[in-house]
Each structure stands twice: as C-alpha cells, then as structure tokens.
C-alpha positions as protocol buffer text, in pm:
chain_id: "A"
residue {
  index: 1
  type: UNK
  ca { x: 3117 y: 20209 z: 21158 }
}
residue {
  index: 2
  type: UNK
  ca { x: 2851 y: 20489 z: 21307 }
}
residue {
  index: 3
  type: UNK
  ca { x: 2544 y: 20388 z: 21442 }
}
residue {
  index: 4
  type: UNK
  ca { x: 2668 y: 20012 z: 21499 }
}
residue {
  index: 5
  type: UNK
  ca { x: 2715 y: 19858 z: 21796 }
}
residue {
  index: 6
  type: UNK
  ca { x: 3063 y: 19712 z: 21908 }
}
residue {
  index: 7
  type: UNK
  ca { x: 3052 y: 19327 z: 21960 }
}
residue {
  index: 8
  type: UNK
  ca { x: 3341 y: 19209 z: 22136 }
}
residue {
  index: 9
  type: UNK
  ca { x: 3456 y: 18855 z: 22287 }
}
residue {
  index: 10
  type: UNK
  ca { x: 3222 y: 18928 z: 22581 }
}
residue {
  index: 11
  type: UNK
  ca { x: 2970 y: 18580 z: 22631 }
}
residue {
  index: 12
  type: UNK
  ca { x: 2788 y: 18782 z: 22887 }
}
residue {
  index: 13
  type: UNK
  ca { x: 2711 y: 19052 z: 22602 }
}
residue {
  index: 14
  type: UNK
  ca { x: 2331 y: 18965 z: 22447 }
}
residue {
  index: 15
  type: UNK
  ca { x: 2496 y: 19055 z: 22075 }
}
residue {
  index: 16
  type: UNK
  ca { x: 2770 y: 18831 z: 22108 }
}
residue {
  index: 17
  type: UNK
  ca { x: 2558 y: 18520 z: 22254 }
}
residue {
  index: 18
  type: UNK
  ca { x: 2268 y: 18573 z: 22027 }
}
residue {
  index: 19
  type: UNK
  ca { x: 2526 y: 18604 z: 21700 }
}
residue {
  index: 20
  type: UNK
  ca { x: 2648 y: 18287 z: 21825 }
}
residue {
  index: 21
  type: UNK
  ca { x: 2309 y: 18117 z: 21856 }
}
residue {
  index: 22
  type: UNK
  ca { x: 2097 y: 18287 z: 21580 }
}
residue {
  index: 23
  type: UNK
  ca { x: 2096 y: 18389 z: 21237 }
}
residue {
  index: 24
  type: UNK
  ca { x: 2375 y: 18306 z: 20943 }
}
residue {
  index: 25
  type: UNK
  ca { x: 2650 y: 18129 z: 21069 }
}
residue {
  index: 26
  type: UNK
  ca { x: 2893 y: 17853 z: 20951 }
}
residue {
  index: 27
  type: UNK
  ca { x: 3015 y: 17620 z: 21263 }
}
residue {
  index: 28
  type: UNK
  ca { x: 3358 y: 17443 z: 21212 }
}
residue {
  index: 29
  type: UNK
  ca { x: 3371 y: 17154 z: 21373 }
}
residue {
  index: 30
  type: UNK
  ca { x: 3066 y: 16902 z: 21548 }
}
residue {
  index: 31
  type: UNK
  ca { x: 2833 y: 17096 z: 21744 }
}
residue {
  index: 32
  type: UNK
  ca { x: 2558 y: 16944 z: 21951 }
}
residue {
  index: 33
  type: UNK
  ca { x: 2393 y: 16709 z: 21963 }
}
residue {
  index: 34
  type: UNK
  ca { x: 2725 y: 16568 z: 21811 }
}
residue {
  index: 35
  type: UNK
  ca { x: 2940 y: 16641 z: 22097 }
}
residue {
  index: 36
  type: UNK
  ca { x: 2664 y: 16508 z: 22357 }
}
residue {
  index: 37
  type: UNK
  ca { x: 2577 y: 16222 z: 22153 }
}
residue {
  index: 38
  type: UNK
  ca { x: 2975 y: 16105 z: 22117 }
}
residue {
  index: 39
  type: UNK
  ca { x: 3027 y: 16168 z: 22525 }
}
residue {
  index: 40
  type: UNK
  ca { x: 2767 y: 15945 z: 22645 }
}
residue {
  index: 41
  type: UNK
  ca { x: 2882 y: 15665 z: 22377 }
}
residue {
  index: 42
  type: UNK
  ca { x: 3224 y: 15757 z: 22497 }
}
residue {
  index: 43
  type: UNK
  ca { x: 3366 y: 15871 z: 22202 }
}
residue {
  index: 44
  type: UNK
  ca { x: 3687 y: 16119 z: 22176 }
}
residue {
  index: 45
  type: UNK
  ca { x: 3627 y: 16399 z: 21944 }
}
residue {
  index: 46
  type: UNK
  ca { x: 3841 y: 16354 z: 21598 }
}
residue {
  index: 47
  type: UNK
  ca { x: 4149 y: 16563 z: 21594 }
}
residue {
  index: 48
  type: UNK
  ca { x: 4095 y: 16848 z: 21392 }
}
residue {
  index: 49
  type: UNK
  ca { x: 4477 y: 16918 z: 21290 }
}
residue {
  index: 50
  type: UNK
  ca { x: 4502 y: 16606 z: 21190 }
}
residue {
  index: 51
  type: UNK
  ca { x: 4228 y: 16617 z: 20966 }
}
residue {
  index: 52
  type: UNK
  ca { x: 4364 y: 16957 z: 20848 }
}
residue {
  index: 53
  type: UNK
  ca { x: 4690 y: 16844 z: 20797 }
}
residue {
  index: 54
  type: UNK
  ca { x: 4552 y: 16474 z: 20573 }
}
residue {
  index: 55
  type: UNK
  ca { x: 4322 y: 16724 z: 20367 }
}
residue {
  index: 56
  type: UNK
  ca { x: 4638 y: 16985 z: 20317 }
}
residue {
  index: 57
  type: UNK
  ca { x: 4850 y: 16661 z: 20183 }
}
residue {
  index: 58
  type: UNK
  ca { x: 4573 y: 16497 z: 20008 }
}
residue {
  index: 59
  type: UNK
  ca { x: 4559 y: 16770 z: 19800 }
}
residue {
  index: 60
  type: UNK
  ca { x: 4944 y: 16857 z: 19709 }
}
residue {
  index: 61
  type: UNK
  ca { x: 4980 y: 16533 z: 19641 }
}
residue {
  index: 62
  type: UNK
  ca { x: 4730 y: 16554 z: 19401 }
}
residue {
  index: 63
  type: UNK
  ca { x: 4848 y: 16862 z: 19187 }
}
residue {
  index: 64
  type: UNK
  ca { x: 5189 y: 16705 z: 19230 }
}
residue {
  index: 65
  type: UNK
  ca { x: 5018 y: 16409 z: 19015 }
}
residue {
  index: 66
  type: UNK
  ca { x: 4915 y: 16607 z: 18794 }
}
residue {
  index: 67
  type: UNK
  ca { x: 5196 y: 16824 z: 18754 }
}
residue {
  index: 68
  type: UNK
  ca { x: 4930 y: 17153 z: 18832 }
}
residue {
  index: 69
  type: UNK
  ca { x: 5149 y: 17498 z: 18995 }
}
residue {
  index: 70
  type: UNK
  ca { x: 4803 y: 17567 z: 19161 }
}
residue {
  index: 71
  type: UNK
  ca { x: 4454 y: 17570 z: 19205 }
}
residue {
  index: 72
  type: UNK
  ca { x: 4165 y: 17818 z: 19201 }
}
residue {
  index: 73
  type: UNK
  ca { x: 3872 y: 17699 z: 19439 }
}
residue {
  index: 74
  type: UNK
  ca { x: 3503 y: 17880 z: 19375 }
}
residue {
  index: 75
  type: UNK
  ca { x: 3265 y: 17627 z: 19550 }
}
residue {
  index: 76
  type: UNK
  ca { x: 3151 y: 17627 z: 19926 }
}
residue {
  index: 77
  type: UNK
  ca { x: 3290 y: 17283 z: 19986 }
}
residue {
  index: 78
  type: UNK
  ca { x: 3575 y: 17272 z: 19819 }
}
residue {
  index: 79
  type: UNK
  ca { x: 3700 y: 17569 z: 19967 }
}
residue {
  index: 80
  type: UNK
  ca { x: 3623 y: 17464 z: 20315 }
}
residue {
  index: 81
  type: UNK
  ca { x: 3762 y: 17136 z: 20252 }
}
residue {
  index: 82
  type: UNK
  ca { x: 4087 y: 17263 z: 20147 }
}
residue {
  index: 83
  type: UNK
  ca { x: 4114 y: 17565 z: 20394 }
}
residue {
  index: 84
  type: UNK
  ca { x: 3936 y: 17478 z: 20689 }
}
residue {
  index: 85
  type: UNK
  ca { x: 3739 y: 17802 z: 20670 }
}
residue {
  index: 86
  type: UNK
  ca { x: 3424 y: 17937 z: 20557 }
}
C-alpha cells in the first residue's frame, strides 16, 4: 500500500521488533516468564505437534460420534483450539 512502510523479517528493523513487543498481538505458544520459569525448574517445553495433532483427533473423533459432516467455529477459543491459529 502507498505511504506504508515495508516490514520485513528483519529483527534489527525498529518496526519489526517493536510489532513484536508492542501493541495487538496473539502469541502461540508459552512466552516468558513461562519459558524462563520452566528452564530453571528444568522443565522441557510441551511438544506443540503433539498437542496439535491430540486436539486435531479429539475433535474428529467427536463429530465421528456424533455422526456431524462438519463444523462451523465463530469463537476465539474454539477456533484456536481447533486450528492452532489466531
């Protein structure tokens, strides 16, 4: 678009690290202190596919039950929980 500024992958670019730090944003995954807090307690961090994957099954398995073709999802959560994205 004119007039707006490109913001690439660059970390060293002040738009790119100040998107990543400020303003509206939805995180997947822990973030700090999470990630500090489980390395000094010597934690691993959960395996994300995993989850993915349990959450993907969880779910067929339920419209299977309940003999549903499909599903429309509106809410925040539910989305995320079923997609893994915001």
């Amino acid at each position: 678009m004119d007039g707006h500024p490109v913001v690439d992958g660059d970390l060293d670019d002040p738009l790119v690290r100040r998107a990543s730090t400020v303003g509206h944003r939805m995180v997947m995954g822990p973030g700090e202190p999470a990630l500090s807090e489980w390395a000094a307690a010597g934690l691993v961090l959960p395996d994300e596919t995993a989850m993915m994957r349990y959450r993907l099954d969880r779910i067929a398995d339920q419209l299977v039950l309940a003999d549903v073709d499909g599903i429309l999802l509106f809410d925040p959560m539910n989305v995320m929980y079923a997609t893994y994205a915001p």
